[in-house]
C-alpha positions as CSV (number, residue, x, y, z in Angstrom):
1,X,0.0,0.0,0.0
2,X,3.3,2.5,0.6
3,X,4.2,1.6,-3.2
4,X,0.7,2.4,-4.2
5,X,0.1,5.9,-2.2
6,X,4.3,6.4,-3.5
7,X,3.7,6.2,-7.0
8,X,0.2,7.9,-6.7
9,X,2.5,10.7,-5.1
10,X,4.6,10.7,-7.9
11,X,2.0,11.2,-10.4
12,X,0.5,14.1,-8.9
13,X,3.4,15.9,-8.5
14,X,4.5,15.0,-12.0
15,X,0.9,16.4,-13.1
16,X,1.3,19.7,-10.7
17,X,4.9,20.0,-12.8
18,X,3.9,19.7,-16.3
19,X,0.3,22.0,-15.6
20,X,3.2,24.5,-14.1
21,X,5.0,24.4,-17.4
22,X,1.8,24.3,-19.4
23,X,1.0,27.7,-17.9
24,X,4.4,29.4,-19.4
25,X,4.6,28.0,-22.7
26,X,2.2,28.0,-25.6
27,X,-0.3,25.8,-26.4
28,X,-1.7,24.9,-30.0
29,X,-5.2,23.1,-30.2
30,X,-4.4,20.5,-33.3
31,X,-6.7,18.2,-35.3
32,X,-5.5,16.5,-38.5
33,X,-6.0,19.2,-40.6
34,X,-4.7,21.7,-38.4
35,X,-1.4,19.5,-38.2
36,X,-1.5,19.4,-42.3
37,X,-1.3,23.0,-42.5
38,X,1.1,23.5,-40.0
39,X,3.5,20.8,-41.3
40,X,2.9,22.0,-44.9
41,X,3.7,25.5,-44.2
42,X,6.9,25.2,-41.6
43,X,8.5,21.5,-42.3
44,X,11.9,22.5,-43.1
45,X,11.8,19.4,-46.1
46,X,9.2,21.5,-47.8
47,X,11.3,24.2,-47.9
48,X,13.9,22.9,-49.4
49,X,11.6,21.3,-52.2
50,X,10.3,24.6,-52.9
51,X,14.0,25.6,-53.1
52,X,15.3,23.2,-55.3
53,X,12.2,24.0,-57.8
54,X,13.4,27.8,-57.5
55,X,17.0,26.6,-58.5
56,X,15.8,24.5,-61.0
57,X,13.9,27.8,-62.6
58,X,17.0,29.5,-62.7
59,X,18.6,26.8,-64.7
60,X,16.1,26.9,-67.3
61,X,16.3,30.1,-67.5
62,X,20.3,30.8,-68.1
63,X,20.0,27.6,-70.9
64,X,17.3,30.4,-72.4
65,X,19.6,32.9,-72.0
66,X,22.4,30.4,-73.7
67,X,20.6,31.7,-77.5
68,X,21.5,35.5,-76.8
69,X,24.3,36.7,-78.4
70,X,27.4,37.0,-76.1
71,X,30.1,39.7,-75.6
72,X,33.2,39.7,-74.6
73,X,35.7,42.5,-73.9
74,X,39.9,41.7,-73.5
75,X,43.0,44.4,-73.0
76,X,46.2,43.2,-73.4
77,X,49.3,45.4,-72.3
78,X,52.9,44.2,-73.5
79,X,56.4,45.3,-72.5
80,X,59.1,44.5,-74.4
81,X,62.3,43.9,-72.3
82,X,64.2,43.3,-75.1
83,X,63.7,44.1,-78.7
84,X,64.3,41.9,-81.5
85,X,68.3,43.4,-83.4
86,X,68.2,43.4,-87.6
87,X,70.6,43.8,-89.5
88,X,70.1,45.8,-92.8
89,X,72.5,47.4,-95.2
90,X,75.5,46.7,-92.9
91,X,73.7,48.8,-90.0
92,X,71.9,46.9,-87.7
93,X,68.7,48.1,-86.2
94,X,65.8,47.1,-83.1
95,X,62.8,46.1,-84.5
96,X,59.4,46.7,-82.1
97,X,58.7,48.8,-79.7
98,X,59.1,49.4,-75.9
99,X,55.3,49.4,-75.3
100,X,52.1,47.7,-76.6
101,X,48.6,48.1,-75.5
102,X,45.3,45.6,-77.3
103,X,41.8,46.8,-76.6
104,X,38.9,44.7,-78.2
105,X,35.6,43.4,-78.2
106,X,34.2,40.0,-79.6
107,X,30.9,39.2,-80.4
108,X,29.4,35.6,-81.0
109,X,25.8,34.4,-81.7
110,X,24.8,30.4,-82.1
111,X,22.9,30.0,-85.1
112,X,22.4,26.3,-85.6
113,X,23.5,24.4,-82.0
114,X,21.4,21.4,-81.9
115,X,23.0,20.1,-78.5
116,X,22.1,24.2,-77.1
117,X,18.2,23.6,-78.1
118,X,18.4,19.7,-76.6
119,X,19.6,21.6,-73.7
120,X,17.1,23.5,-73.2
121,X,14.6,21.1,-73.6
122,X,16.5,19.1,-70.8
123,X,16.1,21.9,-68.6
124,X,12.2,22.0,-68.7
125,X,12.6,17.7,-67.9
126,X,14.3,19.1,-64.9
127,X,12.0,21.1,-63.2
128,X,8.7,18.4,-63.7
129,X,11.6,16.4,-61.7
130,X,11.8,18.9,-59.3
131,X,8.1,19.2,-58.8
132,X,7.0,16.0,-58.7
133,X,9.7,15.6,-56.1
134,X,8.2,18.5,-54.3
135,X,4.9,16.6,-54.5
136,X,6.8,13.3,-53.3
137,X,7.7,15.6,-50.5
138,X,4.2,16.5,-49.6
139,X,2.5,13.1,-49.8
140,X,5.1,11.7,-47.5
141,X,4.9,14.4,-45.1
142,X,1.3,14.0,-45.1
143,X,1.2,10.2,-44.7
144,X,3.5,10.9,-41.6
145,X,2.0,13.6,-40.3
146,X,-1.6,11.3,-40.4
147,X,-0.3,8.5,-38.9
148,X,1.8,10.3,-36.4
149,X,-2.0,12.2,-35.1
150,X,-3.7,8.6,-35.6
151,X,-0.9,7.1,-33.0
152,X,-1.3,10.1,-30.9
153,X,-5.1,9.7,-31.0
154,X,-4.7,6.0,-30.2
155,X,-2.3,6.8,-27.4
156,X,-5.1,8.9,-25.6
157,X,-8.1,6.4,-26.2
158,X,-5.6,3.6,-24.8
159,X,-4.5,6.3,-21.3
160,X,-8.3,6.8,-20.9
161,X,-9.9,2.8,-21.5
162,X,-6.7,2.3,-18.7
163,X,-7.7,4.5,-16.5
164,X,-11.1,3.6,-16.5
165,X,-10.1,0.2,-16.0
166,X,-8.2,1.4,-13.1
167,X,-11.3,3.3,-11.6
168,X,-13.3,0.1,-11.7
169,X,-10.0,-1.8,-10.6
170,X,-9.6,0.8,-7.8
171,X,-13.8,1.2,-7.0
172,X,-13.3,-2.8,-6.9
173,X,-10.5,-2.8,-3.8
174,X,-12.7,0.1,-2.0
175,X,-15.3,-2.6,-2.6
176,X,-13.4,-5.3,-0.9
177,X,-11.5,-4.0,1.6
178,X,-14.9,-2.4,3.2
179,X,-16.7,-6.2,2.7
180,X,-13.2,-7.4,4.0
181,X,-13.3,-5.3,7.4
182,X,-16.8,-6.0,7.6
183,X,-15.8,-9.8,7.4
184,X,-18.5,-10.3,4.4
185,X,-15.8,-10.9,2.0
186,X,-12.7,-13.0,2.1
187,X,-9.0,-11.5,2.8
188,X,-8.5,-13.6,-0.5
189,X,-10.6,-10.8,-2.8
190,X,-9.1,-7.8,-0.8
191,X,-5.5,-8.6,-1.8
192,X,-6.9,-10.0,-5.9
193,X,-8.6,-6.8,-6.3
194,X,-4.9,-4.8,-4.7
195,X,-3.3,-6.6,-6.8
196,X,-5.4,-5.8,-9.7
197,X,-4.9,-2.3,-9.1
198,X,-1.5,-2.3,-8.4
199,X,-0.7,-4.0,-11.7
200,X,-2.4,-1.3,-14.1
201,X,-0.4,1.3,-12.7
202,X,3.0,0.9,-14.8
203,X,0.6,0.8,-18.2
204,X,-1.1,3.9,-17.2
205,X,3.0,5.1,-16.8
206,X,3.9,3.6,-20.1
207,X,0.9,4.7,-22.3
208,X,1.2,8.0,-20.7
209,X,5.1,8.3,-22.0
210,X,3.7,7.1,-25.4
211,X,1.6,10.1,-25.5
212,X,4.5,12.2,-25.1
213,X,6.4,10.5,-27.3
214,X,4.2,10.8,-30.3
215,X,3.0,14.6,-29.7
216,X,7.0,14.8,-29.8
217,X,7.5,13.4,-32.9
218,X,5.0,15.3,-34.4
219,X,6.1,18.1,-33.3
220,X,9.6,17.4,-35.7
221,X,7.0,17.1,-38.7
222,X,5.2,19.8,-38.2
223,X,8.3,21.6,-37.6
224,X,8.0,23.8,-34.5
225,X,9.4,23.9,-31.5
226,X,10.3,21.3,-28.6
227,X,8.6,23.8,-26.4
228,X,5.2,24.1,-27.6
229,X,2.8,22.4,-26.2
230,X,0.2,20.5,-28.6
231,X,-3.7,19.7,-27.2
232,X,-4.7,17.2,-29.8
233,X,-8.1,16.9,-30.3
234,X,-10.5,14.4,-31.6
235,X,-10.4,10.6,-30.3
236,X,-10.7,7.4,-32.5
237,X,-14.4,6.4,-32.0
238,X,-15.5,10.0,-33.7
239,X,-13.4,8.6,-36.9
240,X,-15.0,5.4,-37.0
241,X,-17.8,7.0,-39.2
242,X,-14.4,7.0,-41.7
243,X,-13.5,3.1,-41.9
244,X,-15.4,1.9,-45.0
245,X,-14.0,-0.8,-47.0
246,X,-15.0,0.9,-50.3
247,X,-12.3,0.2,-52.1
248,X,-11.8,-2.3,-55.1
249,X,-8.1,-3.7,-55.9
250,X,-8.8,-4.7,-59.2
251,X,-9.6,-0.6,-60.3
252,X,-6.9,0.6,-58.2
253,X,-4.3,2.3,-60.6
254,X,-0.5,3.6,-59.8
255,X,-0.6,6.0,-62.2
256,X,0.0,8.7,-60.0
257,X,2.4,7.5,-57.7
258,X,5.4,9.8,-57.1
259,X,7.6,6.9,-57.5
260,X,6.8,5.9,-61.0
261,X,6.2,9.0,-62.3
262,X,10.3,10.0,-61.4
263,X,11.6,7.2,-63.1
264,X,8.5,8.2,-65.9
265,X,10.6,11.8,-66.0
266,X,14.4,10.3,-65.9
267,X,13.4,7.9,-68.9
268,X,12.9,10.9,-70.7
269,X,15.9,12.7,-69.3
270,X,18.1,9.4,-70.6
271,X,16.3,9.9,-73.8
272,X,17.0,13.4,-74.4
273,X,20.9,13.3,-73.1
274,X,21.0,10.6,-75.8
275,X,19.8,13.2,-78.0
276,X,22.5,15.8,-77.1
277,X,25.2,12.8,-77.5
278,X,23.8,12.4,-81.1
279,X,24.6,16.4,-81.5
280,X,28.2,16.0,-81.0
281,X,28.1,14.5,-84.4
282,X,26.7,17.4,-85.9
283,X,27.6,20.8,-87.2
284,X,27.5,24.0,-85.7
285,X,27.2,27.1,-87.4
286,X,27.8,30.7,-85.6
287,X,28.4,34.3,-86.1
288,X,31.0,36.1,-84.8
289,X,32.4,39.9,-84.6
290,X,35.7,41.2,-83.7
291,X,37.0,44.7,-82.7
292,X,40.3,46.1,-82.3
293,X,42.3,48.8,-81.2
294,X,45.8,48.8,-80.6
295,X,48.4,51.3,-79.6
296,X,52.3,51.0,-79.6
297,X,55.2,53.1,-78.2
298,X,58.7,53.7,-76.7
299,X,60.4,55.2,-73.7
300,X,62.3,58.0,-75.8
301,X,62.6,59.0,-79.0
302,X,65.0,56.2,-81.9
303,X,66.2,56.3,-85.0
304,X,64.2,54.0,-87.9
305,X,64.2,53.2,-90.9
306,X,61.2,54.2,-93.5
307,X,60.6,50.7,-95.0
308,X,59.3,52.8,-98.1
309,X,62.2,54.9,-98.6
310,X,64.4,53.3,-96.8
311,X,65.4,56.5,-95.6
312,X,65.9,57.1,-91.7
313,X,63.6,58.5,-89.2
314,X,63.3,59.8,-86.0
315,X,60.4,58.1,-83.9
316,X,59.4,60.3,-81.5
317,X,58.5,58.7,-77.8
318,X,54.8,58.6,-76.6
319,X,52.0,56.0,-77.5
320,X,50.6,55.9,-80.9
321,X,46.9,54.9,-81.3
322,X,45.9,53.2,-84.6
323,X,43.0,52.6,-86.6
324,X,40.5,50.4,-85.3
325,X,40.1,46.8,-87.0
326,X,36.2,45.1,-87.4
327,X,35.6,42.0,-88.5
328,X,32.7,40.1,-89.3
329,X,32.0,36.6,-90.7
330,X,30.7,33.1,-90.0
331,X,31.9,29.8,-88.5
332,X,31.2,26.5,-89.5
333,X,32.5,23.8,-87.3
334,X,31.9,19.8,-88.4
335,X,33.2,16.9,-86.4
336,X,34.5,14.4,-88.7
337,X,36.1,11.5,-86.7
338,X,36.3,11.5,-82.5
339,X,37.8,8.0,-82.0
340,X,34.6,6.0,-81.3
341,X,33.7,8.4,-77.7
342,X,30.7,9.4,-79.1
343,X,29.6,5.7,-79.9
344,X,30.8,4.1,-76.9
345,X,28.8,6.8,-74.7
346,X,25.4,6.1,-76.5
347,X,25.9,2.4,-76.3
348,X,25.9,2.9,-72.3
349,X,23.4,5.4,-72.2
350,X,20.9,2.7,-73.9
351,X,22.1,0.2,-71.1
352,X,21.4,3.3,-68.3
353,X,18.0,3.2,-70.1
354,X,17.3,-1.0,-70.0
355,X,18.4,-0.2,-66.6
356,X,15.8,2.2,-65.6
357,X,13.3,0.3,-67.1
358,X,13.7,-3.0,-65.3
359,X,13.6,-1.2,-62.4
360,X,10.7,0.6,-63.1
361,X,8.6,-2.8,-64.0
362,X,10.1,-4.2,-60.5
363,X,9.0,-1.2,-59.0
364,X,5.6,-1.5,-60.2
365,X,5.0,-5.3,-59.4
366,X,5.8,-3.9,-55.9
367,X,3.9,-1.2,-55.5
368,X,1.1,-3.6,-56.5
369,X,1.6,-5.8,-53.7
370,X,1.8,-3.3,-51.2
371,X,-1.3,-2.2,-52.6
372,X,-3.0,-4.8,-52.1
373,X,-1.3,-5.7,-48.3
374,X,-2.7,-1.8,-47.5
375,X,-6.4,-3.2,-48.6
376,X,-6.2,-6.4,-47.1
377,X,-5.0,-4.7,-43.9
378,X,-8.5,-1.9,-43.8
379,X,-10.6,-5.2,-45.0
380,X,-9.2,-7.2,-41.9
381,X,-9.0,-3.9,-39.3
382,X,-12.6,-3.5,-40.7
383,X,-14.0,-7.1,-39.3
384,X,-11.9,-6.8,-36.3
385,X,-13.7,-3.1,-35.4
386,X,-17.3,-5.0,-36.2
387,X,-16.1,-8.0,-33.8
388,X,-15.0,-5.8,-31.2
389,X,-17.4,-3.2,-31.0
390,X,-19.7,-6.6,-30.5
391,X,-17.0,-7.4,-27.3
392,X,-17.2,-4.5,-25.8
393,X,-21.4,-4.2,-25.4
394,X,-20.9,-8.0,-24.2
395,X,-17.6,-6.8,-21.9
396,X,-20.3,-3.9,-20.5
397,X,-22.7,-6.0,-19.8
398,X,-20.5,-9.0,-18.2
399,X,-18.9,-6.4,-16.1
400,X,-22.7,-5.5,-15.0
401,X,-23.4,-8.8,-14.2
402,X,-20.6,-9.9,-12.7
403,X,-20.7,-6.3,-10.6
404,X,-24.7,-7.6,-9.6
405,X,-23.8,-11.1,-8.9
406,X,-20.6,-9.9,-6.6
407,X,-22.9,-7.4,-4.8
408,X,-25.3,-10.0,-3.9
409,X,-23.1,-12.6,-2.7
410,X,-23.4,-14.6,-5.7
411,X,-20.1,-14.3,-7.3
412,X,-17.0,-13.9,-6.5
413,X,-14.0,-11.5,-6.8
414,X,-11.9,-13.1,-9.4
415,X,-15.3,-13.1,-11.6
416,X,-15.6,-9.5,-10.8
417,X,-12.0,-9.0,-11.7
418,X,-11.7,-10.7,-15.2
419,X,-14.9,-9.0,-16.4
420,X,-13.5,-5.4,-15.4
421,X,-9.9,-7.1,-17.3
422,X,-11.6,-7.9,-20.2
423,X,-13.8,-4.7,-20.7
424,X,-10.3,-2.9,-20.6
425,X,-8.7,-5.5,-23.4
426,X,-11.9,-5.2,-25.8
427,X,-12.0,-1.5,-25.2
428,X,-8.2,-1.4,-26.3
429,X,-8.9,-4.1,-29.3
430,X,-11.6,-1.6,-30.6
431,X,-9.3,1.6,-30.7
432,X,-6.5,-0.5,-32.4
433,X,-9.1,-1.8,-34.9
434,X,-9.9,1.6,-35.7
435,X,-6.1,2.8,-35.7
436,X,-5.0,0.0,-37.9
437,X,-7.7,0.7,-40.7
438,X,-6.9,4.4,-40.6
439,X,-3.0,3.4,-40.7
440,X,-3.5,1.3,-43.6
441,X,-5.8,4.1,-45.5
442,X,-2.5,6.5,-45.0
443,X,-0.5,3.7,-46.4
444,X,-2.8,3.0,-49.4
445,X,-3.1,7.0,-50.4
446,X,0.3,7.2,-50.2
447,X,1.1,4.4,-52.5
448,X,-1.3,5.5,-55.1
449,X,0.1,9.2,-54.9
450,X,-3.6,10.3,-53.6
451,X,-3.2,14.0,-51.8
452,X,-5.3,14.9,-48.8
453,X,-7.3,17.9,-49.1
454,X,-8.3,20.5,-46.8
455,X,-11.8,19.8,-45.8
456,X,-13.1,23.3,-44.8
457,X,-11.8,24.6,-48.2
458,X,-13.6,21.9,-50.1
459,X,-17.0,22.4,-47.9
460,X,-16.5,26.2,-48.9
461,X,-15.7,25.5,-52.3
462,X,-18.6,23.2,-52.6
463,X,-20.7,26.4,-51.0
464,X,-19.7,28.4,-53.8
465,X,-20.7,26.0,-56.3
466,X,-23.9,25.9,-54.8
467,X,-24.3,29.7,-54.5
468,X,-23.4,30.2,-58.2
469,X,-25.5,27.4,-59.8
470,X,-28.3,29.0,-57.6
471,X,-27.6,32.6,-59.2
472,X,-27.4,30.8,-62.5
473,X,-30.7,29.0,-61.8
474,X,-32.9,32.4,-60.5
């Protein structure tokens, strides 16, 4: 009885601690939809989805820009530490001068580049990769986020059919120990019915470390913080309006799972690098455009030669600036022979290709199993719910009896016991029924790439539709 008022002490004090801490920190009232937004809105892998598509966007964008004509400006300065010595006419003389500055521009635009417009259309490949990744992203976090609020949910339902079962375990010792000390009862049902007791005390600890256990987790997928404090709402029983088994495996198609659609996209990412391999074989054709000024100089002023006249000159120091030089044409470049690279790299690009789809059929054969394992698991969680919503009515009313029979003398408590024991166990059978069939729906929309919607905004949207065809109507 010291272990039992000890740990009772224990609890309450643990209770008076957390209320403390609920007091300072903030609390956010979450159902599943609630969770949905949050976790859509704040998970940090969402983010970087959204990201990646943003990247992505910029990529596409410079292979775009890759079909604007480009300019480039250079400068060159040159000092000649030593000119080059001629001899001419039995004199010998420096050729070049001291200094030389290059200015110029250069101009190129791609006019036929078959492996540029492949690129481009790699690019767009790239970002329907990116967004259906982004959407792989939200189903998963959505299927988590369910199943973590289901657990949650199914944590709670189990902490309250336990300590109900402990009220009735505890109203049960009150009961004996006051026929015990009356000597109507035997000390035999005083100590089953503290022993009872005393033994759903660590599941009521256990289930109760569950609960924060799962509101933790889903915390991390919804993304805030550690010190926020979730009241989930909602139990199991109010979902059991949900568990239908309305589903039929032979129509169920995979079309839209994230999984299969990816490897959809990188078939047709091999196919198109293929493509741009095949360009290397190709010409290019481009335009191009020069300019150029140059200047040249010396230190002081030297004696030349006119290379006219042949008569000397005096060259005065300084820089001279010429005449600027343009230039326009067009260039033509064609591959003739590369060795066999270009070969040997489409040959493993087709095996890449085989590769992806084999495992793309393997993929597919199990995605249909686990397909069908999700609907076998509601159709099963779906009896189970029907059998045990049948064994808790009988557990109620066995309890009743048994409570009726023990009351009059009639029965005994061990009778009294196992009927309170197995109202508890049916009432925890139902809510796993019910959590299994909604754990197995999250599977099976997650396997078949099926988003969840907000319900509020479909009930408004729905409201709308109603409120125009009305307006429509009049």
């Amino acid at each position: 009885m010291k272990k039992v008022m000890l740990t009772v002490g224990c609890l309450l004090a643990l209770t008076g601690r957390i209320a403390a801490q609920d007091a300072d920190a903030d609390t956010i009232k979450v159902d599943l939809g609630k969770a949905l937004e949050i976790a859509l809105s704040d998970n940090p892998l969402i983010k970087i989805a959204g990201k990646e598509i943003k990247r992505v966007d910029y990529s596409k964008k410079a292979a775009w820009y890759g079909l604007l004509p480009s300019l480039n400006g250079t400068g060159q300065y040159t000092r000649n530490v030593k000119l080059q010595t001629m001899a001419l006419g039995g004199t010998s003389m420096k050729i070049g001068q001291d200094n030389a500055i290059s200015l110029g521009l250069t101009l190129s635009l791609p006019i036929v580049a078959p492996a540029l417009w492949r690129s481009i259309q790699m690019t767009s490949l790239e970002m329907q990769l990116a967004s259906e990744k982004s959407r792989a992203s939200k189903i998963t976090l959505q299927s988590d986020v369910t199943k973590a609020y289901y657990s949650i949910l199914l944590a709670q339902d189990s902490y309250k059919a336990l300590q109900n079962g402990y009220d009735i375990a505890k109203q049960n010792y009150e009961l004996a120990k006051q026929r015990y000390e009356t000597g109507v009862a035997a000390e035999y049902d005083y100590v089953s019915a503290e022993v009872q007791m005393n033994n759903l005390l660590p599941n009521l600890l256990q289930v109760e470390n569950g609960v924060a256990q799962a509101k933790m987790y889903l915390k991390v997928l919804m993304g805030v913080g550690a010190e926020v404090l979730l009241e989930i709402e909602g139990n199991l029983s109010d979902l059991e309006a949900d568990v239908a088994n309305a589903y039929n495996a032979d129509s169920i198609s995979l079309s839209s799972n994230t999984d299969l659609v990816q490897m959809d996209i990188q078939q047709k990412q091999l196919k198109k690098t293929l493509q741009i391999q095949r360009t290397q074989r190709m010409p290019t054709l481009a335009a191009f455009g020069n300019f150029q000024y140059q200047s040249m100089g010396d230190d002081k002023d030297k004696v030349g030669i006119n290379m006219i006249t042949q008569q000397p000159i005096v060259v005065p120091k300084g820089l001279t600036w010429y005449d600027p030089a343009i230039s326009v044409g067009i260039q033509l470049n064609v591959p003739i022979f590369n060795g066999f690279t270009n070969t040997s790299k489409e040959k493993q690009m087709k095996i890449q290709m085989k590769q992806l789809e084999l495992q793309r059929e393997y993929l597919e054969n199990s995605l249909s199993v686990q397909v069908r394992t999700a609907l076998d698991n509601m159709e099963k969680a779906v009896k189970q719910m029907e059998s045990n919503k049948k064994s808790v009515e009988l557990a109620e009313k066995g309890y009743r009896i048994s409570g009726n029979r023990y009351n009059t003398g009639m029965g005994t408590m061990l009778e009294l016991n196992n009927s309170a024991l197995a109202l508890t166990q049916s009432q925890l059978s139902y809510n796993q029924a019910i959590s299994d069939y909604l754990t197995a729906k999250a599977d099976y929309e997650k396997i078949v790439g099926q988003e969840r919607e907000n319900k509020e905004e479909d009930a408004e949207n729905q409201e709308n539709k109603e409120e125009t065809k009305n307006k429509q109507d009049n």
